[in-house]
C-alpha positions in Angstrom: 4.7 15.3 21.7 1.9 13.9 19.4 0.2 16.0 16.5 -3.0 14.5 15.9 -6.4 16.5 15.0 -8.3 15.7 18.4 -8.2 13.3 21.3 -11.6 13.4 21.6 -12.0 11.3 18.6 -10.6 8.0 20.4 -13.6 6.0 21.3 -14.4 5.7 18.1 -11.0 4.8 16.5 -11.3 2.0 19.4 -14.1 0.6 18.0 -12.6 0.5 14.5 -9.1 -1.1 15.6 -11.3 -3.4 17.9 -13.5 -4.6 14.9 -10.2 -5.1 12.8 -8.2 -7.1 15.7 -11.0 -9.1 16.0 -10.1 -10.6 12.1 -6.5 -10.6 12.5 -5.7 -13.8 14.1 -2.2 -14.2 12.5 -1.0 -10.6 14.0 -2.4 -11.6 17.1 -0.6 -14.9 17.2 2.5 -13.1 16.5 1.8 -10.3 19.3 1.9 -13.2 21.7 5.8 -14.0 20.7 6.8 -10.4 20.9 5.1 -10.4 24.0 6.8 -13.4 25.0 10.1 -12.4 23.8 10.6 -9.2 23.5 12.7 -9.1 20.7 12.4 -4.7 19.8 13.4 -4.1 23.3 15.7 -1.6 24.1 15.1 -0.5 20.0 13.2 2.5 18.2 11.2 1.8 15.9 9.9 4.3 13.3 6.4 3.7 11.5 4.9 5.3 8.0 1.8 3.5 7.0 -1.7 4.7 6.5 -2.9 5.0 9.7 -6.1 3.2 9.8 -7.4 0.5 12.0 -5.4 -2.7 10.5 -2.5 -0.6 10.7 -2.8 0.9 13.9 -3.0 -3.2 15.5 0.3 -3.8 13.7 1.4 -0.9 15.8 0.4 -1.9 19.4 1.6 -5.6 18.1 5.1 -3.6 17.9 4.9 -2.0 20.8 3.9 -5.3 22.9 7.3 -6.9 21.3 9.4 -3.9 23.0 9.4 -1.4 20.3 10.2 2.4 21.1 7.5 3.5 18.5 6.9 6.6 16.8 4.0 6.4 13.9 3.3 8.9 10.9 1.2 8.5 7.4 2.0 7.9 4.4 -0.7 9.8 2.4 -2.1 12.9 3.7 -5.6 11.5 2.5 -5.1 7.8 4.1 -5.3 8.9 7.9 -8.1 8.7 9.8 -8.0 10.9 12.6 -9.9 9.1 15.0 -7.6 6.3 14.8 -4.9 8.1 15.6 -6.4 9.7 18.5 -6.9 5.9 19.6 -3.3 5.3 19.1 -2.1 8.5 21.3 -5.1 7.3 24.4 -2.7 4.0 24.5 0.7 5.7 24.5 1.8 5.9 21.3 3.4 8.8 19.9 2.2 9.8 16.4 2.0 12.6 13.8 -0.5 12.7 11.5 -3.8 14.6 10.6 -5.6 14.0 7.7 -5.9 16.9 4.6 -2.2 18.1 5.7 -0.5 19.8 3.7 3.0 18.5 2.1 5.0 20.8 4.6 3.0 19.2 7.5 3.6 15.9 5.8 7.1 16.6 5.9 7.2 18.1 9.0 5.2 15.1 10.9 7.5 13.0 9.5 10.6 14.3 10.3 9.1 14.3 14.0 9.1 10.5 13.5 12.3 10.0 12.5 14.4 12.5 14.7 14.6 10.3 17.4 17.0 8.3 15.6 15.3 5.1 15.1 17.1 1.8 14.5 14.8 -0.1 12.4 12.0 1.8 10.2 8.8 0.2 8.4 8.4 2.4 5.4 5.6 2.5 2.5 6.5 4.4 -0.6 10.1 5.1 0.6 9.4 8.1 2.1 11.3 7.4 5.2 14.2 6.2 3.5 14.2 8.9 1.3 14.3 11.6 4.0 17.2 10.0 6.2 19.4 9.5 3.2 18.9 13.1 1.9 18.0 15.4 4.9 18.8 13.9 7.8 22.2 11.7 7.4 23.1 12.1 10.6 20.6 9.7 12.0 21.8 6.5 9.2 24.4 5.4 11.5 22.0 4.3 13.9 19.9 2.4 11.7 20.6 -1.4 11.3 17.5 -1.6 8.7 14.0 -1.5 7.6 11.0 -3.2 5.6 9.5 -1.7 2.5 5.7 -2.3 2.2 5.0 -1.8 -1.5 5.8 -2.0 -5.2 6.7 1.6 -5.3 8.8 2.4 -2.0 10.9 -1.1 -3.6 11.7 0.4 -7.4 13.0 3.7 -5.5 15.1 1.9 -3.0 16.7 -0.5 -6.2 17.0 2.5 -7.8 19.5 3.9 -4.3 21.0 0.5 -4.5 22.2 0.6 -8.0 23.3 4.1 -7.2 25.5 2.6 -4.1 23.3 5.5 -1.9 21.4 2.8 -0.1 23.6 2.9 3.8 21.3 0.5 5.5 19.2 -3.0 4.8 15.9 -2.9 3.9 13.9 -5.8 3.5 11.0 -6.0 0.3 7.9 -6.8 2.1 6.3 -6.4 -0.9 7.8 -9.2 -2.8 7.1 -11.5 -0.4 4.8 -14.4 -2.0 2.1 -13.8 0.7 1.9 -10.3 0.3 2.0 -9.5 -3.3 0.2 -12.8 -4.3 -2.8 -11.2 -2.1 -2.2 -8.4 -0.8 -1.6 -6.7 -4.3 -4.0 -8.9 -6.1 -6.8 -9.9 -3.7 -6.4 -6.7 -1.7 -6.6 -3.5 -4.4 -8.4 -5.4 -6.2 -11.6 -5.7 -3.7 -10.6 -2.4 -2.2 -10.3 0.0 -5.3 -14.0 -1.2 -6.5 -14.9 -0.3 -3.0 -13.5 2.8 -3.1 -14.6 3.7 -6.5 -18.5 2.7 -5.3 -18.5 4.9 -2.5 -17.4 7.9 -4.3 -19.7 7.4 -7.2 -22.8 5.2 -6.6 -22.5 4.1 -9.9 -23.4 0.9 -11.2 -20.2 -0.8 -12.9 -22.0 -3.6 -15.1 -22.1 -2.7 -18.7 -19.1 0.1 -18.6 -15.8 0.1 -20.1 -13.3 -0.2 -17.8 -9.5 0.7 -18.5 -6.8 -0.6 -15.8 -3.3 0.6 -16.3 -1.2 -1.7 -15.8 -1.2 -5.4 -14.9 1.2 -6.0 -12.3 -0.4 -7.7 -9.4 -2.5 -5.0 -8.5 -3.8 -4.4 -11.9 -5.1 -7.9 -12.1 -6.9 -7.8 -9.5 -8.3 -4.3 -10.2 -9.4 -6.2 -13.8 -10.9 -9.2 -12.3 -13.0 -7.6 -9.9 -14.3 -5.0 -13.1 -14.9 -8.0 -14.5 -16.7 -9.7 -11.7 -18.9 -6.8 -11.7 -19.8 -7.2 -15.5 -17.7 -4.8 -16.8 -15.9 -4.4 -20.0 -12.2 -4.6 -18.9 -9.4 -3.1 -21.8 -5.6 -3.4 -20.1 -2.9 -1.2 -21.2 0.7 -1.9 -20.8 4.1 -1.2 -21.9 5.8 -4.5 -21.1 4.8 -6.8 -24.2 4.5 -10.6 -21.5 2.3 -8.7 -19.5 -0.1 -7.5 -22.3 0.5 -11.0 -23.9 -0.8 -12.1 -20.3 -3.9 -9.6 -20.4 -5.2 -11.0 -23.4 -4.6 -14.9 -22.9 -6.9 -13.6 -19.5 -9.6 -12.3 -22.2 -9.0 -8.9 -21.5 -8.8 -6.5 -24.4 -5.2 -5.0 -24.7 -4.7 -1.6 -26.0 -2.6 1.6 -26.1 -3.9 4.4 -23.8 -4.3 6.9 -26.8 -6.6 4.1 -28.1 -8.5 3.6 -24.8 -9.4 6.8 -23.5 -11.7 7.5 -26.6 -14.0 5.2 -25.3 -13.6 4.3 -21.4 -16.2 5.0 -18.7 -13.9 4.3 -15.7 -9.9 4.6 -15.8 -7.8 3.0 -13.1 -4.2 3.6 -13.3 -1.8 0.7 -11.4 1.6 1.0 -13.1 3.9 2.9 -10.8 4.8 5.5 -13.3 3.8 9.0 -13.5 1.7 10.8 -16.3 -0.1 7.6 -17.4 -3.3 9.5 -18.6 -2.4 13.1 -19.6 -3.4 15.9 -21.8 -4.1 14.3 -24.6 -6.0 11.3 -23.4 -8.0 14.1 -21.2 -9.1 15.5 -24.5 -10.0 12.2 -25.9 -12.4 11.3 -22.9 -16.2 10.6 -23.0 -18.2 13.4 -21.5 -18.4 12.3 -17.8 -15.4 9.8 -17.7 -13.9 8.9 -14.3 -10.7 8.7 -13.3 -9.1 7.7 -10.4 -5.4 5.8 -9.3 -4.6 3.0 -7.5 -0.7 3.5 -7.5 1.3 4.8 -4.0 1.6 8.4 -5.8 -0.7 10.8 -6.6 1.3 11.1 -10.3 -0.5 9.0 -12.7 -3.5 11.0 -13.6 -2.2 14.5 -14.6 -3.7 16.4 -12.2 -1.9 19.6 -12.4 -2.7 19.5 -15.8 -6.3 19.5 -15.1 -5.9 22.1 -12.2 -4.0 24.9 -14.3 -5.7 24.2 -17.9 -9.3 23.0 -17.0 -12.1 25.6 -18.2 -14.0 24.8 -14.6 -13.7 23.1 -12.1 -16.9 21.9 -9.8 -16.9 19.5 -6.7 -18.1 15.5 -7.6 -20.5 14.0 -5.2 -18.3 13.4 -2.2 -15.7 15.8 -1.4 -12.5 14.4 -2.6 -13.9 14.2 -6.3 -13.4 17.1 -8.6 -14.9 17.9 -11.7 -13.0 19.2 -14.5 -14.9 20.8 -17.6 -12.3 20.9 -20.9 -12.2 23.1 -23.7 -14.1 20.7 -26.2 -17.0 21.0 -22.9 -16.6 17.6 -22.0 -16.1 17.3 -18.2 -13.2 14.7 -16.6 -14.1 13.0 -12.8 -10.9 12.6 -10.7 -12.2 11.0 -7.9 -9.8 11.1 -4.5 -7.6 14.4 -6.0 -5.8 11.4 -8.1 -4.5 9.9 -4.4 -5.2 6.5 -3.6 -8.7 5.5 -4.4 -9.2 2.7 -2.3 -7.5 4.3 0.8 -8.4 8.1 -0.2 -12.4 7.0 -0.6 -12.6 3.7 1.6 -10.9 1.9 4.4 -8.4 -0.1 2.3 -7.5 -3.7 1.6 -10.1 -5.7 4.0 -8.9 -6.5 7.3 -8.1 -10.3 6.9 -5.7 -9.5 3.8 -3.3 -6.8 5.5 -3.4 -9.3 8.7 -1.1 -11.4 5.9 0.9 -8.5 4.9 1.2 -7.1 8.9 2.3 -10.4 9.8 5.0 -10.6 7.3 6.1 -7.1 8.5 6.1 -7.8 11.9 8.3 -10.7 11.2 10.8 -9.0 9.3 11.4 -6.6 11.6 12.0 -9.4 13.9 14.3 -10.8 11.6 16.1 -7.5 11.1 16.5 -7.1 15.3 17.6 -10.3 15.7 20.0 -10.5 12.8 21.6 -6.6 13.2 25.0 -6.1 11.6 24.3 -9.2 9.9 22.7 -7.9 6.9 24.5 -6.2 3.7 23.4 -3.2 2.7 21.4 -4.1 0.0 17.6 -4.5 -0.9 16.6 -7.9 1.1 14.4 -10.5 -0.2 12.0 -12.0 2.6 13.2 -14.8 3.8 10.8 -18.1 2.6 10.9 -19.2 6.3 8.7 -15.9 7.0 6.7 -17.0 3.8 6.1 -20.1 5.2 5.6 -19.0 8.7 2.6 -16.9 7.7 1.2 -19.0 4.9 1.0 -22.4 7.6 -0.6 -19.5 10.9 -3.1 -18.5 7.9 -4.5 -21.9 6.8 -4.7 -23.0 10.5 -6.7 -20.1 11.2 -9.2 -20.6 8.6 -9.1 -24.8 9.7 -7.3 -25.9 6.5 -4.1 -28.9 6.7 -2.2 -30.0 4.0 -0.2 -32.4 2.9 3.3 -33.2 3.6 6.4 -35.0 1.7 7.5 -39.0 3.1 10.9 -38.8 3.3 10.8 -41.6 0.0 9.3 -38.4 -1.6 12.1 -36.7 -0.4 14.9 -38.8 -2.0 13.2 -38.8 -5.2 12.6 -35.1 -5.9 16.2 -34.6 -4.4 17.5 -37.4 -7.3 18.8 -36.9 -10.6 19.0 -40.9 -10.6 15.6 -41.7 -11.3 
């Protein structure tokens, strides 16, 4: 039932997922609980990450705790086939290959979902969006779902305001120990990393521009920093900016910006953050490349349908695009996810936080169903907790706790 690219490729998606288990002590802490308990059995579950190996343990952790599992992407640039292949050797069911095309995209993931799953774990809102608008039938069956990032969370408050949304989700992303890290720590190592590999460049002594500074955009700007860059943020929301610059970063307006940027970044969530006219206003060789869930933000069709030529960068997701004025415009990963599209994504022991916290909220949603309102869910703090305490005892770290004296007095007004 499976559409993969080739079996054959499993051995070495084994050693991948291997090499990623063996740094994700939280997940497998948790997998011995599901084990234990069992609490998705007799549920199906339905998965849309990016299949790669940090992702693919979450998976099998899933699948130990009971879970009828059915897996697709997220990204048609973020799966790596051999993974998958590893994932279909051990039984799972998935449909993905990476390159596809948006009707395979939608295609593999209406396979996913026609099962009728009860509880989904969705990343962009992709999922969501195709049960409430193509397959309605199935939303009866669901008692809810988690919600991995900033993106898939604005679309489903945007359902909720609406009065669309028919079943709980659950914003994984707003989780303390996801976004605090995840976001920050996580794209922030991993678009640099992706950026590297594509270019070879050296990053010291360039101007860097990151759209945006949400949580992801700061840690796209502190890691430019880190490697001696020049860092300018822009923004549209004024705290933020205000935020930028008490951080020493340079705040401007894109139109101001691209005149003078080496490397653009976009983190915002938006669409057409760097268009025509800041392609026009772009040094002769000027990368860009996006760190948001949609490929959106750089105006890429633009580029395709007005670009004087187009030639192939150095690897072979990167596309060169030669303007009027002769200048030529890098758009490195087809304007997909950088760090996912030209790396492995976030490193292995920061998505063992955010897997954790996923695997819990599903837990919470099986063992709480018809409980919840249909609504967009924060994360409970007891999750929060849960993983922040399993993290510090796996790197050897204790703290401090309150006497109940302490207790009474932050609990006065009486003092």
């Amino acid at each position: 039932m499976s559409e993969i690219r080739d079996i054959n490729l499993a051995p070495s998606g084994e050693k991948k997922i291997a090499w990623a288990k063996r740094y994700m002590p939280l997940l497998s802490s948790i997998e011995e609980d599901l084990r234990r308990d069992r609490p998705f059995a007799g549920l199906k579950m339905t998965v849309s990450l990016h299949l790669e190996a940090k992702s693919a343990v979450l998976c099998r952790v899933l699948m130990e705790g009971g879970a009828d599992l059915r897996i697709t992407g997220c990204n048609p640039l973020s799966t790596q086939d051999d993974v998958t292949a590893a994932l279909v050797s051990r039984g799972a069911q998935v449909w993905s290959v990476y390159g596809c095309t948006q009707d395979e995209y939608d295609r593999h993931m209406a396979a996913a979902l026609d099962f009728g799953p009860n509880i989904i774990i969705d990343d962009g809102g992709d999922l969501v969006s195709m049960l409430h608008r193509n397959m309605r039938s199935l939303l009866p069956g669901v008692i809810g779902g988690c919600e991995e990032t900033t993106t898939g969370i604005i679309r489903l408050h945007a359902m909720a305001r609406e009065g669309a949304l028919r079943f709980p989700m659950l914003a994984v992303n707003n989780a303390r120990c996801k976004h605090f890290f995840d976001n920050r720590y996580g794209t922030g190592q991993s678009v640099w990393d992706g950026i590297n590999r594509a270019t070879n460049l050296v990053v010291a002594g360039k101007n860097v521009v990151v759209a945006g500074y949400g949580w992801c955009g700061r840690g796209i700007a502190l890691r430019a920093r880190g490697l001696g860059a020049r860092v300018t943020v822009t923004e549209i929301d004024p705290v933020k900016a205000l935020e930028a610059m008490m951080d020493g970063y340079e705040v401007k307006t894109m139109d101001e910006a691209a005149g003078y940027g080496d490397i653009f970044v976009t983190s915002t969530g938006c669409c057409k953050v760097i268009t025509e006219r800041h392609f026009e206003k772009m040094r002769d060789g000027a990368i860009l490349c996006n760190a948001g869930h949609f490929n959106v933000e750089v105006d890429v069709d633009w580029l395709e349908k007005n670009a004087e030529g187009v030639s192939e960068g150095r690897s072979g997701v990167t596309k060169g695009y030669t303007l009027k004025n002769g200048h030529t415009v890098f758009v490195l990963a087809e304007g997909r996810l950088v760090n996912l599209a030209s790396g492995d994504g976030h490193p292995v022991e920061i998505m063992d936080m955010s897997f954790a916290i996923q695997a819990l909220a599903a837990r919470y949603i099986a063992d709480r169903r018809g409980e919840l309102p249909l609504a967009v869910i924060d994360v409970p703090d007891e999750i929060d907790y849960d993983v922040a305490r399993r993290k510090l005892a796996s790197s050897g770290m204790t703290i401090d706790s309150l006497t109940s004296e302490q207790e009474r007095y932050l609990d006065s007004w009486a003092i």
